[in-house]
C-alpha positions as CSV (number, residue, x, y, z in Angstrom):
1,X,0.0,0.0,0.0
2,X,1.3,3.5,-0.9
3,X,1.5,6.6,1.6
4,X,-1.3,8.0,-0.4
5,X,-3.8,4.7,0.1
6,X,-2.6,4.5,3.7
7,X,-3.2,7.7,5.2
8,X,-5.5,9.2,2.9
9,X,-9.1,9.6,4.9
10,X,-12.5,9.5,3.4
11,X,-15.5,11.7,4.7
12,X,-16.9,9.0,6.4
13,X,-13.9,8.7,8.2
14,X,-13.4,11.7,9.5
15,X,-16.7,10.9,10.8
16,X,-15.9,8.0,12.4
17,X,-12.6,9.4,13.5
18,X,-14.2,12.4,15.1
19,X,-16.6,10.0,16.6
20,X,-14.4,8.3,18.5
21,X,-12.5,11.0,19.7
22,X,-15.7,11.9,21.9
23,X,-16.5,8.3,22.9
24,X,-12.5,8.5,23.9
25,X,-12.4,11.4,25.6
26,X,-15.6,10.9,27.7
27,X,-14.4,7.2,28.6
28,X,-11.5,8.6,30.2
29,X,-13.0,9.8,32.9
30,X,-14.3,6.2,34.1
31,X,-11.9,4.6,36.2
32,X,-12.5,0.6,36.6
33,X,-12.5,0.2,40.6
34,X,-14.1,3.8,41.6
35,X,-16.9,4.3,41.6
36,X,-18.7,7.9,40.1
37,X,-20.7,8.7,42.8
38,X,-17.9,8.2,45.5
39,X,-17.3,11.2,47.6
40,X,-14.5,13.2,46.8
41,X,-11.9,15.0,48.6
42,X,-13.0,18.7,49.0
43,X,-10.9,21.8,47.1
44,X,-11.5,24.8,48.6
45,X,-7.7,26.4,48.3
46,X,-5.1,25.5,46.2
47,X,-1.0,26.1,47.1
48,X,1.1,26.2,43.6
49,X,5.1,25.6,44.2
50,X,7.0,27.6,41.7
51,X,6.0,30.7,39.7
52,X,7.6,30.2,36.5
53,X,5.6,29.8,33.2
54,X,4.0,25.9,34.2
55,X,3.5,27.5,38.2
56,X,1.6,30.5,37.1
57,X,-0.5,28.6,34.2
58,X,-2.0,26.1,36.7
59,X,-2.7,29.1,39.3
60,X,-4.6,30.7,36.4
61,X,-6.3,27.8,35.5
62,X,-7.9,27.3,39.2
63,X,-8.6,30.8,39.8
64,X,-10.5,30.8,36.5
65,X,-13.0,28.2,37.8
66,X,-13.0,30.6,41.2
67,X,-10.7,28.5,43.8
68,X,-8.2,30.8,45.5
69,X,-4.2,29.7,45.3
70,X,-1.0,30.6,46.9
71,X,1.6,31.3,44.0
72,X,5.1,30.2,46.1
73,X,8.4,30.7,44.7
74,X,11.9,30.7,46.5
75,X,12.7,33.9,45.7
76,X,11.0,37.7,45.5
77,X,12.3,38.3,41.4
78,X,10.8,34.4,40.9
79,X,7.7,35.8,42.4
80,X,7.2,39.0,40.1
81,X,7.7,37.7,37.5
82,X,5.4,34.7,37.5
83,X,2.7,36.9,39.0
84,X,3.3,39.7,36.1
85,X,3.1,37.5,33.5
86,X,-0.3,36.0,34.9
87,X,-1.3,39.5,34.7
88,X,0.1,39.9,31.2
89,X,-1.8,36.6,30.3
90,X,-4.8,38.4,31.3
91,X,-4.7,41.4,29.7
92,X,-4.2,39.7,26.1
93,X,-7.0,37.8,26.7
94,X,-8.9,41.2,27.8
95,X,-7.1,42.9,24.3
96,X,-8.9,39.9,22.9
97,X,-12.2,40.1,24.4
98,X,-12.0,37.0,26.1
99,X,-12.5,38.4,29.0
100,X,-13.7,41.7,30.8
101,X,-11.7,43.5,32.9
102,X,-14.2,43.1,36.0
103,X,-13.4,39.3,35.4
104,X,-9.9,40.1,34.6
105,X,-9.6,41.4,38.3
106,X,-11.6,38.8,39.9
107,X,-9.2,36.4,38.9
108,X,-6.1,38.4,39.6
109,X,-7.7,38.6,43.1
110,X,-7.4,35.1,43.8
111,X,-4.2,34.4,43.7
112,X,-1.9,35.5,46.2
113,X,2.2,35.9,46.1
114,X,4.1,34.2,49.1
115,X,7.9,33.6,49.8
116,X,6.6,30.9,52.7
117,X,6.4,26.8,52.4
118,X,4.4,27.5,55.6
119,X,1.6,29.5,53.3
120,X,0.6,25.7,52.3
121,X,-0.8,24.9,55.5
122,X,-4.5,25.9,54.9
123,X,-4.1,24.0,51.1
124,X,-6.6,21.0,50.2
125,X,-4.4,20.3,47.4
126,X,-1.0,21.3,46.7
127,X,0.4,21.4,43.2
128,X,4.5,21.3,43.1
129,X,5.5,22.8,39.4
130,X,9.6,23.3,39.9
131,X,11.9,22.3,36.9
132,X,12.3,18.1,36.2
133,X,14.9,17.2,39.5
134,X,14.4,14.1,41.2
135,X,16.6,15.6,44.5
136,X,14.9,19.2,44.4
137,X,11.1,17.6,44.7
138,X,11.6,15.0,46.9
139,X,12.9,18.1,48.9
140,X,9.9,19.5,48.9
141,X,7.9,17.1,49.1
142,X,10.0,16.5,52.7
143,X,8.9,20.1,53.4
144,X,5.3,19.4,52.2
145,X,5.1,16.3,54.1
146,X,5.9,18.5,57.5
147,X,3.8,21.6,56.7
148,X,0.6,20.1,55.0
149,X,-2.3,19.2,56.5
150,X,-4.1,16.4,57.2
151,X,-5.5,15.0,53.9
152,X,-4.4,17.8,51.8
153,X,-3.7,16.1,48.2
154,X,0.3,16.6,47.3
155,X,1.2,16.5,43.2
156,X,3.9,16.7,41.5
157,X,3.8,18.8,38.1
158,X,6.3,15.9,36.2
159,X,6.2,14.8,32.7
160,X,8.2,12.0,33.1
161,X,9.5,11.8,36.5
162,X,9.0,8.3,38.8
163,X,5.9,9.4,41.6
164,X,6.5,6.6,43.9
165,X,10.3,7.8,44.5
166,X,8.5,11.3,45.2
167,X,6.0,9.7,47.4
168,X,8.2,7.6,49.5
169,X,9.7,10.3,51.2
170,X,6.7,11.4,52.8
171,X,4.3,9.5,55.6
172,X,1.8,9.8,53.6
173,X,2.1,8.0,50.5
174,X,-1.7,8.0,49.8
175,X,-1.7,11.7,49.2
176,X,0.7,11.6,46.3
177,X,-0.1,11.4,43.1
178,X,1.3,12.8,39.8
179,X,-0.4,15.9,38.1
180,X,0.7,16.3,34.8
181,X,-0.1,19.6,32.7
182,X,0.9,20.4,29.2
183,X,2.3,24.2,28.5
184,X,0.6,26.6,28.8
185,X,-0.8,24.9,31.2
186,X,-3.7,27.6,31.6
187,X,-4.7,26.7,27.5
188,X,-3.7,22.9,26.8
189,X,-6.6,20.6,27.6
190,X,-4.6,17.7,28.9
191,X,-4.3,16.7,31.9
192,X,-2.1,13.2,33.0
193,X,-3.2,12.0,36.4
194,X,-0.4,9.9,37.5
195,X,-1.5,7.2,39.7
196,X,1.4,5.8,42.2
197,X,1.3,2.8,44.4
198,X,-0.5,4.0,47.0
199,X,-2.6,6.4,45.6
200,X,-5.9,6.5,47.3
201,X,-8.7,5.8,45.2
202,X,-10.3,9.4,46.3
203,X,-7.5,11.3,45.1
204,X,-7.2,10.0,41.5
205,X,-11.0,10.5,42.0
206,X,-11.0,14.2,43.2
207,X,-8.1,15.2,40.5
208,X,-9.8,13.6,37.3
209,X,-12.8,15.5,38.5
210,X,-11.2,18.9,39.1
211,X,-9.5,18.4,35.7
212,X,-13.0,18.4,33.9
213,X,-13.8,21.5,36.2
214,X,-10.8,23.0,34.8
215,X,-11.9,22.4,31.1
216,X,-9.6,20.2,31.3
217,X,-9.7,15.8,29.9
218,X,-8.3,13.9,32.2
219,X,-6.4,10.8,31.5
220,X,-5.1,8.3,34.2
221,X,-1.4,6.8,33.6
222,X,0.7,4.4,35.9
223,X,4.4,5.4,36.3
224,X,6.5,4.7,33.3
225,X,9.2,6.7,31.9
226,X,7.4,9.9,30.3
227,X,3.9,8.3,31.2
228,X,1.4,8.1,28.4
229,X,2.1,11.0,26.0
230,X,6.5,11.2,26.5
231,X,7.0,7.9,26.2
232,X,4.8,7.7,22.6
233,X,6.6,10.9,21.5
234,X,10.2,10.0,22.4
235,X,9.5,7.3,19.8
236,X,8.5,9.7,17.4
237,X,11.5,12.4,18.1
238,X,13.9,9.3,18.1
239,X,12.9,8.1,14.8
240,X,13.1,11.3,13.0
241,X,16.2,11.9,13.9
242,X,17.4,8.5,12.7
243,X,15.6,9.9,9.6
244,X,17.8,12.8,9.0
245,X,21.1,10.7,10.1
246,X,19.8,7.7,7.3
247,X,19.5,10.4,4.3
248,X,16.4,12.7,4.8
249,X,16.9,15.9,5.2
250,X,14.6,18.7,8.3
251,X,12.4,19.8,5.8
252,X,11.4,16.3,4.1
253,X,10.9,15.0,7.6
254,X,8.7,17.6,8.2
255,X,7.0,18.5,4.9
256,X,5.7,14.6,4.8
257,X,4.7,14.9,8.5
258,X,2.4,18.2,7.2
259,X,1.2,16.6,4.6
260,X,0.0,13.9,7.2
261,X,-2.0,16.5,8.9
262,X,0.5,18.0,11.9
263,X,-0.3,21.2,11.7
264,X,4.1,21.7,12.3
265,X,6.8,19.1,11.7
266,X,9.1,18.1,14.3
267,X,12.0,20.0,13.1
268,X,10.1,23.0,13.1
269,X,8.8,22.3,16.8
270,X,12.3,21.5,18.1
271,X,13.3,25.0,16.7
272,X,10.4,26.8,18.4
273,X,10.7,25.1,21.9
274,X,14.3,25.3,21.9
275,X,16.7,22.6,20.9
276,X,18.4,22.9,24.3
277,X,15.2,21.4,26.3
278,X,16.1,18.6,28.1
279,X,20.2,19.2,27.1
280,X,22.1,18.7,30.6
281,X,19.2,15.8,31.2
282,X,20.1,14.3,28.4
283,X,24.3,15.1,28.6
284,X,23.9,13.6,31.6
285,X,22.5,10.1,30.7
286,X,25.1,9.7,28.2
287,X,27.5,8.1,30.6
288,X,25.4,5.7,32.1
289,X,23.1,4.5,29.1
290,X,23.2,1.2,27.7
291,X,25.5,0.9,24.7
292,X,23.9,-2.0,22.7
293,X,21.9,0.4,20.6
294,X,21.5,3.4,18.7
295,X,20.8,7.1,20.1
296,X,20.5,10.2,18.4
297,X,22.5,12.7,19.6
298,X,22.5,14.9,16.4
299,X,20.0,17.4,18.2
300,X,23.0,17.7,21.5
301,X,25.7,18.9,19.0
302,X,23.0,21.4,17.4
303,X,23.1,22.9,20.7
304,X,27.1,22.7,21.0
305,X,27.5,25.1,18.2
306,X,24.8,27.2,19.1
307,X,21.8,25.9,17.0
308,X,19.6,26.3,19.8
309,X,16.2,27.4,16.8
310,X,14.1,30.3,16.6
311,X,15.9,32.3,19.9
312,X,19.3,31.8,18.1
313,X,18.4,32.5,14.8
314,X,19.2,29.0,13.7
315,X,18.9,25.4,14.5
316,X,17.1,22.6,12.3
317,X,16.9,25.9,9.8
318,X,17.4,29.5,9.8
319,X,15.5,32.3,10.4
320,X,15.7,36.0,9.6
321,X,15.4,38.6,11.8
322,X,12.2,39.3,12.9
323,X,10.7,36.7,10.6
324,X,9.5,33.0,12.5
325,X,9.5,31.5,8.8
326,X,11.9,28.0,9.1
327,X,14.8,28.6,6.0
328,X,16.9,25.4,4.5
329,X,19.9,26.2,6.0
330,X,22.9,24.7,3.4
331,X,25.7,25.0,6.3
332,X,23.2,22.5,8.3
333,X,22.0,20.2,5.8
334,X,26.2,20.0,5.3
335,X,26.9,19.0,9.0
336,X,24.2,16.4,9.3
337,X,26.0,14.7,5.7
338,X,29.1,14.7,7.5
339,X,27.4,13.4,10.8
340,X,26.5,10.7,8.6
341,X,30.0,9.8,6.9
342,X,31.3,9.9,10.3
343,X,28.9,7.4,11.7
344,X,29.5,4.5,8.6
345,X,25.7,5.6,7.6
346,X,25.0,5.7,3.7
347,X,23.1,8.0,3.0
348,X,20.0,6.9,1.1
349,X,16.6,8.8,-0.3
350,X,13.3,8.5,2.0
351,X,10.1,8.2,0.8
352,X,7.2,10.1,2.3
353,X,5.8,6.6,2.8
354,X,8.7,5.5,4.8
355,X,8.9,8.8,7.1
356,X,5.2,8.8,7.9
357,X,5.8,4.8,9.0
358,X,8.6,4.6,10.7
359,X,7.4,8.3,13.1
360,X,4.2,6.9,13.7
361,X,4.4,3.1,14.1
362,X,7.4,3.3,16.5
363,X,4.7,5.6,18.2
364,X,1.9,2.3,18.0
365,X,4.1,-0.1,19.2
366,X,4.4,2.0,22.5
367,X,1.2,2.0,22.9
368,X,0.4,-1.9,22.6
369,X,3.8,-1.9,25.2
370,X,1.7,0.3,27.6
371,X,-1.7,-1.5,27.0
372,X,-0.1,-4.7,27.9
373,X,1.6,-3.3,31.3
374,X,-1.6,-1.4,32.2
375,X,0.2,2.0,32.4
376,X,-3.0,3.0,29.9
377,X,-6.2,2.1,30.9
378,X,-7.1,1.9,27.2
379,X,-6.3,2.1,23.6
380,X,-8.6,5.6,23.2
381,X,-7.4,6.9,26.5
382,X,-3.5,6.9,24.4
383,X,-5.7,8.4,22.0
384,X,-7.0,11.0,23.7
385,X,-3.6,12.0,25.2
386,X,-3.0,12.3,21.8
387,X,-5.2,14.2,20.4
388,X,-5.8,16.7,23.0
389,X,-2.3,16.9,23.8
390,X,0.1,16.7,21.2
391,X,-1.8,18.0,17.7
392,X,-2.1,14.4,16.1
393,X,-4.5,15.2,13.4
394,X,-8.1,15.0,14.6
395,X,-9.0,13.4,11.1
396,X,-7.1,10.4,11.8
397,X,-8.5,9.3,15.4
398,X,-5.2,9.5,17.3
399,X,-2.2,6.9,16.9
400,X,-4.5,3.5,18.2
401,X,-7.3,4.3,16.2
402,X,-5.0,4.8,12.7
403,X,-3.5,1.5,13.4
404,X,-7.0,-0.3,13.5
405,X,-8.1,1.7,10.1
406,X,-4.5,0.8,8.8
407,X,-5.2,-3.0,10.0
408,X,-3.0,-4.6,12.6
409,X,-1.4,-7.3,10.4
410,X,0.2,-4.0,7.9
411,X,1.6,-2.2,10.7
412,X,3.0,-5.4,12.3
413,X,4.8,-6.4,8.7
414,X,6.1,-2.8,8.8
415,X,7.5,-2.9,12.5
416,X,9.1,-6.5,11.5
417,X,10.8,-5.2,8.4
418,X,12.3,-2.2,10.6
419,X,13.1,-4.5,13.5
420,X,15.2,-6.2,11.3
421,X,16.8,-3.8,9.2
422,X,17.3,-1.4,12.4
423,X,17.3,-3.6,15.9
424,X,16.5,-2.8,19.3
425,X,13.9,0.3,19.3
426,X,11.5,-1.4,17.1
427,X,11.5,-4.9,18.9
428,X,7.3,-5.8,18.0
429,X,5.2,-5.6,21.1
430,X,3.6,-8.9,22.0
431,X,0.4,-7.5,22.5
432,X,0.8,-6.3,19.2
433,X,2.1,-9.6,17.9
434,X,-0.9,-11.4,19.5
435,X,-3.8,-9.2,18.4
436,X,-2.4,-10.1,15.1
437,X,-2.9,-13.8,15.3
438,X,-6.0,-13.9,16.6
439,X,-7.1,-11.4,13.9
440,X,-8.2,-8.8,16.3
441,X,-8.0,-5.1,16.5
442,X,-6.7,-2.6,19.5
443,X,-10.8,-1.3,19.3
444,X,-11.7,-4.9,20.4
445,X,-10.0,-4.2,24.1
């Protein structure tokens, strides 16, 4: 079957893709074990640890559905600034008329600035949102564990981090639980509930019901590296980069990704976030990772010489000043030939059909690993995350869904065919493998 044949979508469809999106999204919020009418922990106050963009996103997002929160931050510049760019957030949506100013000020109102830990003690919940270190939140969580009281629900703002390692050092290991918003966290719909070991049944109960309140869809995930939605897209990154080492180039990556329906390709997106996300994390790892397969590190030498994207003026492309457009960059598309040569990789020509495959089935194959290890509850609740969380085109139903329209038995053929032409990373998932032979789909869990 051809790219064209594959991923081409009728009208019908798009119906039935759209369809299931809502069935997906409304599913989510049932959780097998609690029951819906169980009573839930109160939220009357809400304490937010750290003020920077993620802190002061999820303050705005509670005091826009009227529950006051403490802003905290360790130090009085911290503070400002997260609190004036709330304000700033404000105003543009005033500017926009989103929003009139008597609102505006109503929700200004309730939040309040504080330099104390101590200002947590009247919290229900308590939402830590410092940057990804395992030794600085278990630090506060020490603190939280001390000051809190009784009953008050403490989460951790982590997009990858392991929950149980925060929760352990507490006495209250029922309280924790992973809270995972997307950024800005006071626009992106998804919400990651993070359920830990000893996660009380109430307080996955009381946080995938304040998500809704918040506008929010909720979607529960056990503890893996990267949860649901990170540990699908690191497969993604990871084979486009391999792309671009093999013999595409940034903007065939991303001009076959368009032409899928993203509404940016992954080049382009590393450029806008900054190419230096995640750089010491990942500098860090080098040491200690296993060296029995391949890694892209094309992305870490980018930020070596400077590439960092859009803030730099270059990265995957170049930009001009003033101007956001992504340029072919010759001096680039240079480097990554002699990355190549220097690796023993022949460069070859990629077809769309091959790009779109290898990004998105690596992505598939995750999935059916998470289904099988109940780290997703679901096939449309990886879906959903999906969909309302990472801009997979809404035509095509989110990554589970595609591979059901696709058919199991064609993606599996693909995911062989790479396995054995590229090793490790695309080792077929047994779930996968044995939905196959029964000749059933990921809709018929």
């Amino acid at each position: 079957m051809s790219t064209n044949d594959l991923f081409t979508v009728t009208e019908a469809e798009r119906e039935r893709a759209a369809q299931h999106a809502r069935s997906a999204a409304a599913e989510a919020g049932r959780i097998p074990g609690i029951d819906a009418q169980a009573p839930l922990r109160p939220i009357h106050r809400v304490a937010v640890i750290g003020a920077g963009t993620m802190g002061g996103g999820i303050a705005m997002s509670l005091a826009n559905i009227g529950i006051p929160v403490t802003l905290i931050d360790a130090t009085q510049q911290g503070l400002e600034r997260g609190l004036q760019r709330v304000r700033d957030n404000y105003e543009g949506s005033v500017s926009r008329g989103k929003l009139d100013a008597a609102e505006r000020d109503r929700r200004m109102a309730l939040i309040t600035g504080s330099l104390q830990m101590a200002d947590v003690r009247d919290a229900d919940l308590i939402v830590e949102a410092v940057f990804e270190d395992m030794g600085l939140k278990q630090d506060i969580f020490r603190q939280l564990d001390r000051l809190a009281k009784p009953g008050a629900i403490l989460a951790t703002n982590t997009s990858g981090l392991d929950v149980d390692q925060i929760a352990a050092v507490t006495t209250r290991p029922q309280d924790v639980v992973g809270a995972h918003f997307f950024s800005p966290a006071h626009v992106m719909k998804l919400l990651e509930v993070v359920r830990a070991e000893a996660t009380a049944t109430d307080v996955i109960a009381t946080l995938m019901d304040l998500g809704r309140r918040m506008g929010k869809v909720a979607v529960l995930s056990r503890i893996y590296p990267g949860f649901i939605g990170n540990a699908l897209f690191r497969n993604y990154t990871r084979e486009a980069h391999f792309l671009v080492e093999d013999g595409a180039l940034p903007h065939e990556v991303d001009a076959a990704l368009k032409k899928f329906g993203y509404a940016m390709g992954i080049f382009a997106v590393h450029d806008m976030a900054g190419n230096d996300v995640g750089y010491q994390t990942r500098k860090a790892q080098m040491a200690t990772r296993p060296a029995d397969r391949r890694w892209n590190d094309l992305i870490l030498k980018l930020c070596d010489q400077g590439r960092l994207g859009q803030k730099s003026g270059k990265g995957w492309y170049r930009y001009e000043k003033g101007d956001r457009t992504p340029r072919r960059d010759p001096e680039l598309e240079a480097f990554i030939a002699e990355e190549s040569a220097r690796m023993g990789i022949q460069r070859r020509p990629m077809s769309e059909d091959e790009i779109i495959k290898r990004c998105l089935y690596g992505m598939i194959n995750e999935g059916a690993k998470l289904l099988e290890q109940g780290i997703a509850l679901r096939p449309g609740d990886i879906d959903t995350v999906y969909l309302t969380g990472y801009g997979f085109p809404a035509h095509h139903g989110g990554p589970m869904f595609l591979a059901d329209r696709i058919g199991l038995a064609n993606v599996l053929a693909d995911i062989r065919r790479f396995h054995a032409q590229d090793g490790y990373w695309w080792e077929p998932a047994p779930l996968l493998e044995k939905l196959v032979a029964e000749g059933r789909r990921f809709g018929d869990l």
